[in-house]
C-alpha positions as CSV (number, residue, x, y, z in Angstrom):
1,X,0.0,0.0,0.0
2,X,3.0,2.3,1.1
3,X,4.6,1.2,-2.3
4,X,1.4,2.2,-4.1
5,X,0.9,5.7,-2.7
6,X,5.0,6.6,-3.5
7,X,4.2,5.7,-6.7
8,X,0.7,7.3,-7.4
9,X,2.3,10.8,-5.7
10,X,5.8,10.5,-7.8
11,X,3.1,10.2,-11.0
12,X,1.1,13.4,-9.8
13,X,4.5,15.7,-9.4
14,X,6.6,14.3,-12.4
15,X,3.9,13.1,-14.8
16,X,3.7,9.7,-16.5
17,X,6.2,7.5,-17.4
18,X,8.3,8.4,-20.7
19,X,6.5,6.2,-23.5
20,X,7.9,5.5,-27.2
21,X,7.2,7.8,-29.5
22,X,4.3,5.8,-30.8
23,X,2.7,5.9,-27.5
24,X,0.2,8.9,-27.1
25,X,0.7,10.5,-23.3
26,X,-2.3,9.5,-21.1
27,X,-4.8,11.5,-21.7
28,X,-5.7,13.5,-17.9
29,X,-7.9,12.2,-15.6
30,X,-10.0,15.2,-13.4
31,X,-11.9,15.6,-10.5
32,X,-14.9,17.1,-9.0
33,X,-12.7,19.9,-7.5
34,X,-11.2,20.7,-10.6
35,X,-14.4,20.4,-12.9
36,X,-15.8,24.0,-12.9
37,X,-12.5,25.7,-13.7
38,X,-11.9,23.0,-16.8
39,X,-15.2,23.8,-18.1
40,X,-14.9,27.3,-17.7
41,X,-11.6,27.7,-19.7
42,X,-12.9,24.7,-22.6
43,X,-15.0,25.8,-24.5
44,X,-14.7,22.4,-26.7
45,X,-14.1,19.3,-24.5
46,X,-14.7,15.7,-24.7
47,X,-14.7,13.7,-21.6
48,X,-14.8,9.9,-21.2
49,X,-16.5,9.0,-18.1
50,X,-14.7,5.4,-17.2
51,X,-14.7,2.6,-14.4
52,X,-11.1,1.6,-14.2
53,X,-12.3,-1.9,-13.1
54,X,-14.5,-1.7,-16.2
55,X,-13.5,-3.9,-19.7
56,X,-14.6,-1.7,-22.4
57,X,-13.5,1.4,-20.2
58,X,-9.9,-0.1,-20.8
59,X,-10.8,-0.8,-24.3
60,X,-11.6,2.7,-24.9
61,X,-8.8,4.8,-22.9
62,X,-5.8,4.4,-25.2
63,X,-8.1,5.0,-28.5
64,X,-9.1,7.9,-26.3
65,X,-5.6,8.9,-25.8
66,X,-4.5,8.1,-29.5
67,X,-7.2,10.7,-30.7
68,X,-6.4,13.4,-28.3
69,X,-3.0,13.2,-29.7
70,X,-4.6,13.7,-33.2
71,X,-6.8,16.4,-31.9
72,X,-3.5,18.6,-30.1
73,X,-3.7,20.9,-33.0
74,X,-7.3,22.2,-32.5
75,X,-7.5,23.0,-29.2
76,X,-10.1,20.6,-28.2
77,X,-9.4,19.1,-24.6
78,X,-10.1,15.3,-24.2
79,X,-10.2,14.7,-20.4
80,X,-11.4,11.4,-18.3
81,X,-13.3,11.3,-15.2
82,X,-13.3,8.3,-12.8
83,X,-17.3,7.9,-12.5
84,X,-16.9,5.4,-10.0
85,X,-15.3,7.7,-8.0
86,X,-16.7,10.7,-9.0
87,X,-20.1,10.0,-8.5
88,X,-21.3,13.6,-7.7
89,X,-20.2,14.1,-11.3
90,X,-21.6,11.1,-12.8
91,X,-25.0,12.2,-11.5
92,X,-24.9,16.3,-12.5
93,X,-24.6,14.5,-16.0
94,X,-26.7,11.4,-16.3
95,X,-24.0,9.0,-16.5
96,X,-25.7,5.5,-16.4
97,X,-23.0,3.2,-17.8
98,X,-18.8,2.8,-18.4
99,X,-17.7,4.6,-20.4
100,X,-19.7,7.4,-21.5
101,X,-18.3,10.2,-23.6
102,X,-19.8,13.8,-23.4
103,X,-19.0,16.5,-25.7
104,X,-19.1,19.9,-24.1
105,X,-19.6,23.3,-25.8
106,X,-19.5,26.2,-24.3
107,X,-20.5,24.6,-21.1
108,X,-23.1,22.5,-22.3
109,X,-23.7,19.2,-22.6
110,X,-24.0,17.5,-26.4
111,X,-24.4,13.7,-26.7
112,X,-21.5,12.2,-28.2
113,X,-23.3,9.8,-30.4
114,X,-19.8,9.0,-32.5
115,X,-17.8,5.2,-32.8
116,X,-15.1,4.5,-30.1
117,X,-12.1,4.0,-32.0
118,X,-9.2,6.6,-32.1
119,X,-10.4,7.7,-36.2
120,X,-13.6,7.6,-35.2
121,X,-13.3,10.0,-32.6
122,X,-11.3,12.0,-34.6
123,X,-13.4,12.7,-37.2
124,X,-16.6,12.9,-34.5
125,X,-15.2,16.0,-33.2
126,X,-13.4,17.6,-36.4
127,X,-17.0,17.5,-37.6
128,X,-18.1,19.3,-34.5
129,X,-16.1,22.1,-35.0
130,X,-17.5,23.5,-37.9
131,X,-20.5,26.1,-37.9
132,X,-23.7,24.1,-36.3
133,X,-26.4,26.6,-38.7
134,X,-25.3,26.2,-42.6
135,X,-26.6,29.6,-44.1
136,X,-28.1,28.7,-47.9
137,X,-28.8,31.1,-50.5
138,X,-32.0,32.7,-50.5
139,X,-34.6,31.2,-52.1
140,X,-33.4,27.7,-51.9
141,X,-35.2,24.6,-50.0
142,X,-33.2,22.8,-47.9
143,X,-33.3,18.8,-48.0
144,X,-32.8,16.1,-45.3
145,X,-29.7,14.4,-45.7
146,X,-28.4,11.1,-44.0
147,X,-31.5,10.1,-43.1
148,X,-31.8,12.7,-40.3
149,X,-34.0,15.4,-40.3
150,X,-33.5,19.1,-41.3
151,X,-34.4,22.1,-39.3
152,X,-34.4,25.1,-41.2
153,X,-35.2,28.8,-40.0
154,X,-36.6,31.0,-42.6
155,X,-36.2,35.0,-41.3
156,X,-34.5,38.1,-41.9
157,X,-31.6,36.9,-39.9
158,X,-30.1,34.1,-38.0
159,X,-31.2,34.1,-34.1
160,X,-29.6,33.3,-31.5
161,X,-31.9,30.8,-29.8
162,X,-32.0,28.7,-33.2
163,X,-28.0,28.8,-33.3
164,X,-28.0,27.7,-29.3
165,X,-30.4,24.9,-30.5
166,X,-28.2,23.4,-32.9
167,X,-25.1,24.0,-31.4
168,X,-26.3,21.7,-28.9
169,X,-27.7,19.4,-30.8
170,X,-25.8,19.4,-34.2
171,X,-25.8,15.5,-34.2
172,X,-29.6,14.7,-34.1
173,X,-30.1,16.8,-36.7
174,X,-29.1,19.2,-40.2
175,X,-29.7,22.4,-39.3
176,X,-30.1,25.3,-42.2
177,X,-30.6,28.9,-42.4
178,X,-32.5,30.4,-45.6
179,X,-32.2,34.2,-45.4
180,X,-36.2,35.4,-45.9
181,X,-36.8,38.6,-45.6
182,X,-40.4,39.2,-44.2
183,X,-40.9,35.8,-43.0
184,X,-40.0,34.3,-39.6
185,X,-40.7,30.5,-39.0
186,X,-39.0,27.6,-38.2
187,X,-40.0,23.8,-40.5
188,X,-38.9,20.6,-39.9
189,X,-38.4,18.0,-42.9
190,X,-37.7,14.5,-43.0
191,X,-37.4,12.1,-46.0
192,X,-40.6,11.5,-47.7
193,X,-42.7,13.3,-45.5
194,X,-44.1,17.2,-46.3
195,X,-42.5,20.4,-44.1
196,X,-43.9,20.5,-40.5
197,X,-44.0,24.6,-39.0
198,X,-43.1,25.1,-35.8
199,X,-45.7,26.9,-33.5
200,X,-42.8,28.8,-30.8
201,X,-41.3,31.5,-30.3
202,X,-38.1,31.8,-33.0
203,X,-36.2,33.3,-31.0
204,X,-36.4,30.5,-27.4
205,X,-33.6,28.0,-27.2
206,X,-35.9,25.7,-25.2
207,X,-39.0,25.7,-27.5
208,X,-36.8,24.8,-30.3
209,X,-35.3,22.0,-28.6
210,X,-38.4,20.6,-27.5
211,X,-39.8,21.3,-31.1
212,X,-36.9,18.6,-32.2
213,X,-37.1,16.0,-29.2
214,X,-40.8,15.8,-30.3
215,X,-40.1,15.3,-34.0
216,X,-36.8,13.9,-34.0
217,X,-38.1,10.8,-35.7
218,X,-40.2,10.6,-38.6
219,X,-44.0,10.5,-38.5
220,X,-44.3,7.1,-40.7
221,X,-40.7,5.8,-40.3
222,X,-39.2,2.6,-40.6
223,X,-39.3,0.3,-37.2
224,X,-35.9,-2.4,-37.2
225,X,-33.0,-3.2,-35.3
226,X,-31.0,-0.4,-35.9
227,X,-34.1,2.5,-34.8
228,X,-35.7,0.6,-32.1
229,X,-33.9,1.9,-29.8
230,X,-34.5,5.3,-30.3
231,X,-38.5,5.0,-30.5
232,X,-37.7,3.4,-27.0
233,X,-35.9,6.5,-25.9
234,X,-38.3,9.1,-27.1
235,X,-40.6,7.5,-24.4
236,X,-43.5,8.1,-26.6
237,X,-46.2,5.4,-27.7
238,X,-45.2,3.1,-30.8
239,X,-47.4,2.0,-33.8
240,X,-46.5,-0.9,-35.7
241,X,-47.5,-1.3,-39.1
242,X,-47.2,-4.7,-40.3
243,X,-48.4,-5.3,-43.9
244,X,-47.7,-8.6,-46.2
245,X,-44.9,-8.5,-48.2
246,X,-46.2,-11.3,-51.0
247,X,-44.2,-10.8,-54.3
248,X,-44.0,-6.7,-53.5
249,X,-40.2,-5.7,-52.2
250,X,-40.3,-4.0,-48.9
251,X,-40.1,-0.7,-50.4
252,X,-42.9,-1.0,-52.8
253,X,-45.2,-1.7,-49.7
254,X,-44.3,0.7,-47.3
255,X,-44.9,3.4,-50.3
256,X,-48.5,1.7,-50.8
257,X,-49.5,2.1,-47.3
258,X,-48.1,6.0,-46.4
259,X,-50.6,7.3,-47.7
260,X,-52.9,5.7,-44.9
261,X,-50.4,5.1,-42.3
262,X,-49.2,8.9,-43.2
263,X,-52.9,10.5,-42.1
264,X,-53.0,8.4,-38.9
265,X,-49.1,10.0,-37.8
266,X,-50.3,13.4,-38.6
267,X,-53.2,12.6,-35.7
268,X,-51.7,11.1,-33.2
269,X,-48.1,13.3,-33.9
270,X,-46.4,14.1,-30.6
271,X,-48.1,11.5,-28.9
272,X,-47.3,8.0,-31.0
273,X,-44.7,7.4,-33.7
274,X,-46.2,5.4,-36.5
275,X,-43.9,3.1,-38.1
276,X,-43.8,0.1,-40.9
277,X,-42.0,-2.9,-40.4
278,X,-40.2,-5.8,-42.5
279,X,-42.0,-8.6,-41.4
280,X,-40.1,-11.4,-43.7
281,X,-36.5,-10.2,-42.2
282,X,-37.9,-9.9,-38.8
283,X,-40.3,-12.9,-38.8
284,X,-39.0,-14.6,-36.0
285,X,-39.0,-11.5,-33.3
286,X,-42.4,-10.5,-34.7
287,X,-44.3,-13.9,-33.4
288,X,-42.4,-14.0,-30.5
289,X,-44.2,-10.0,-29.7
290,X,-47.5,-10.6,-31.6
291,X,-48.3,-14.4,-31.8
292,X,-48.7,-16.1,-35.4
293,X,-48.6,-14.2,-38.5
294,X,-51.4,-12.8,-39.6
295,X,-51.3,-10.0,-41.7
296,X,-52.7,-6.9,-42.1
297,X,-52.1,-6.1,-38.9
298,X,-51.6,-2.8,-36.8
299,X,-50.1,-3.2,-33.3
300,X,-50.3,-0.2,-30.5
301,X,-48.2,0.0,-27.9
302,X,-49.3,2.9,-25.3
303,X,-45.3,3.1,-24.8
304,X,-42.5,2.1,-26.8
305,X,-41.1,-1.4,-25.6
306,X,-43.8,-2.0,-22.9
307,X,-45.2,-5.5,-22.6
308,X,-48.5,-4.6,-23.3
309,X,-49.5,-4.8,-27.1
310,X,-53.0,-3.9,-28.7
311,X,-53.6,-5.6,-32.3
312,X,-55.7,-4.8,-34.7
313,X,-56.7,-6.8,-37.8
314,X,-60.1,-4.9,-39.4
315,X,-60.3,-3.0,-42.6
316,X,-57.0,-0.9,-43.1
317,X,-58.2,2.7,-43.4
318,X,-57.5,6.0,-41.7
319,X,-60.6,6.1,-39.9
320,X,-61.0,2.6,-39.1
321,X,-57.2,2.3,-37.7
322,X,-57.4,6.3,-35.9
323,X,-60.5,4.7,-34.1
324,X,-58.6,1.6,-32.7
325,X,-55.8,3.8,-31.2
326,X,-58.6,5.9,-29.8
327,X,-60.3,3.3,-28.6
328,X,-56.7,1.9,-26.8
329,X,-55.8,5.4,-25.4
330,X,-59.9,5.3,-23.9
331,X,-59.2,2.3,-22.1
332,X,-62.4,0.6,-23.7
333,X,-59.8,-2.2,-25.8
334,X,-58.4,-4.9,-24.1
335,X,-54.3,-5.7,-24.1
336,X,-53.5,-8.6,-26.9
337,X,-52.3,-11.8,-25.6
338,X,-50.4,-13.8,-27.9
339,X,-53.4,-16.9,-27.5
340,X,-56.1,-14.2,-27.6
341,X,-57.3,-13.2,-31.3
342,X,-57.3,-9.3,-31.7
343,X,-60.7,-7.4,-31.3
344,X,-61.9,-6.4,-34.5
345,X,-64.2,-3.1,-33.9
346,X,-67.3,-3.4,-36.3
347,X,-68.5,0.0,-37.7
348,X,-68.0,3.5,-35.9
349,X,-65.2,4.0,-32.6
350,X,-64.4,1.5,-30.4
């Protein structure tokens, strides 16, 4: 123990052991006491919050400290903070697992949705430097790109709550400046779908956010492995559409059905997320939710990734399907169990 703290003070006065020259230096580790005057004097800072008894923490520090050696040249400080240890810390920021890395900007928290290899990390924050609000030319209409969504402010001049917006949240989505003399509004577009107007105050950081946490995902969007997740995490209520494939490719039938599916989002937007599903590639998960294939088939969850399921297997049309989820969100239509056939409503709500 004796041994342990010579050594852990000689390291805190002289500094790490002299590596090869194709070792990066350890990138610094901080605490709670030293946390308000780092943020203060960063205004660009990454920070990997680690377990040290923690596998992929160990996995991820020296590709850490290999890009913060890439990074020297732009100023941008990559620090790590023992969470374990610093739990105040952990907390003030949400940490829930090892590691989690945080970009700050000016203070403010960004999530770090980048890979955790040193080129990854690299180019993560390299494209977090540049200006978070693209100005376009006048006149021009701004598309989605990426398959994430496009905010784009249409005024006079760029405000400053829309550029606070997408500074801090530059990742979730494109965001675009159209220089409009006599208008002022905000529209946000995703593929396929028609401009949606935001209702707030142009100029309120917070609105705007919210605005995007609330449409962040499409209206009819596609449901698999890869965007489950994050219908889970916008903690609203989920929609399955699950139509039959038959000699159609998957793309041919979720163009057939927008149409339909597309009026019942617009109803229920900001309180479900309507989706349409592959149900030949995801056969096997499907029946293991929803029982036995049986298709046409809508499924409601009240939350995204609860147990309970609601299936509906009636006529497929707007009003038929918008008075099943009404009839769910009423209470008056019982939960599906996979041995249970769905209710069928017959003719007006349910």
């Amino acid at each position: 123990m004796i041994l342990c703290q010579i050594v852990a003070a000689s390291f805190l006065i002289t500094g790490p052991a002299v590596a090869s020259p194709d070792d990066p230096q350890p990138v610094v580790s901080i605490t709670k006491k030293e946390w308000d005057t780092f943020l203060a004097t960063s205004y660009h800072a990454l920070v990997n919050f680690y377990a040290p008894w923690c596998g992929h923490s160990k996995k991820l520090n020296p590709e850490f400290d290999r890009a913060a050696q890439n990074l020297e040249s732009t100023g941008v400080k990559l620090v790590k903070v023992d969470a374990f240890r610093e739990k105040d810390l952990a907390a003030k920021y949400d940490i829930k697992g090892f590691p989690t890395v945080v970009w700050f900007e000016g203070g403010k928290q960004v999530e770090y949705d980048g890979g955790r290899t040193a080129n990854n990390i690299t180019e993560w924050v390299k494209s977090a430097l540049g200006p978070a609000v693209v100005e376009m030319n006048p006149g021009s209409t701004p598309t989605p790109e990426d398959g994430k969504p496009v905010l784009v402010l249409y005024a006079d001049a760029i405000r400053a709550g829309f550029e606070e917006a997408a500074k801090a949240n530059r990742k979730k989505a494109s965001w675009r400046f159209v220089p409009s003399p006599g208008q002022s509004k905000i529209v946000i577009v995703h593929p396929n779908e028609d401009p949606f107007t935001f209702l707030g105050s142009i100029e309120d950081e917070e609105e705007i956010t919210n605005f995007l946490m609330d449409n962040l995902l499409p209206t009819f969007g596609k449901l698999d492995a890869d965007t489950f997740e994050k219908y889970v995490k916008a903690g609203k209520g989920l929609v399955w559409s699950l139509f039959p494939i038959g000699e159609a490719d998957f793309g041919a039938i979720q163009a057939k059905y927008r149409p339909i599916m597309g009026e019942v989002a617009k109803k229920f937007r900001g309180k479900y997320f309507v989706t349409y599903t592959d149900v030949v590639k995801l056969k096997e998960p499907l029946e293991k939710m929803f029982g036995p294939a049986e298709y046409p088939a809508i499924a409601v969850q009240r939350k995204a990734g609860e147990k309970k399921k609601y299936l509906y297997k009636g006529e497929m049309t707007v009003q038929k399907i918008t008075d099943f989820i009404n009839g769910v969100d009423a209470g008056l239509v019982p939960p599906t169990l996979r041995s249970q056939q769905p209710p069928v409503p017959h003719g007006g709500a349910v």
